[in-house]
N, C-alpha and C positions, 0 to 999 in steps of 0.2 A: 504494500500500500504506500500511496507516494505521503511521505508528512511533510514535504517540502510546501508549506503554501504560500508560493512566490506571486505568483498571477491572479489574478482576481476574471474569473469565467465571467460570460454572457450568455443568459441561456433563456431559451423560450417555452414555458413547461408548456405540457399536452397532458393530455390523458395515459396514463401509464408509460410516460415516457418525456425525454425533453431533447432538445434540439439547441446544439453551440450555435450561437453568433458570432459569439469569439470563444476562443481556446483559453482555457485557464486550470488552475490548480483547482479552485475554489470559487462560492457563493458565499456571500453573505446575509445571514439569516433575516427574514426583515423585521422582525419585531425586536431581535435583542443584541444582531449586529456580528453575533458571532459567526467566526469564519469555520465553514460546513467544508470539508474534503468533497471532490465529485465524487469519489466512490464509495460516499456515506449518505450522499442527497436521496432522503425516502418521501419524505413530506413537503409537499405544495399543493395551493392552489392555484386552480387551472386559470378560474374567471377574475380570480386580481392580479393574477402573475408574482405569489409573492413565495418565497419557502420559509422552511421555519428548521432548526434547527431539533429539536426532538415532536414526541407524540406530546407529550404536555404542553409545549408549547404552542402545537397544532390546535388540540382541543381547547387550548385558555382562547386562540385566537378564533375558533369558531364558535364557542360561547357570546364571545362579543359578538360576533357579526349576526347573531342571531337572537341576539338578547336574552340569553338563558341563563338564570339564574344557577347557583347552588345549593 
């Protein structure tokens, strides 16, 4: 696994899948900034184009977007 993360990626999620615009090590997560390895990136969404850095963080961000309490 590369742990070098020099390059910051460009990427275009889709549906089970994403697509470079540019080549890089790495994503940055959008909620908390941290830097996501490509061969760790599990979780995004498709319709805001954002990824997220673990499953909690997924579900905290889709809590908001959907106004669900705990």
């Amino acid at each position: 696994m590369n742990k070098n993360l020099n390059e910051l990626a460009e990427v275009v999620l889709e549906h089970g899948q994403f697509k470079f615009t540019k080549l890089g090590d790495y994503v940055e997560c959008s909620i908390s900034n941290q830097k996501i390895p490509i061969e760790e990136l599990k979780y995004w969404n498709v319709d805001l184009q954002e990824v997220y850095a673990s499953p909690d963080i997924a579900m905290k961000r889709y809590k908001e977007l959907n106004d669900i309490k705990d």
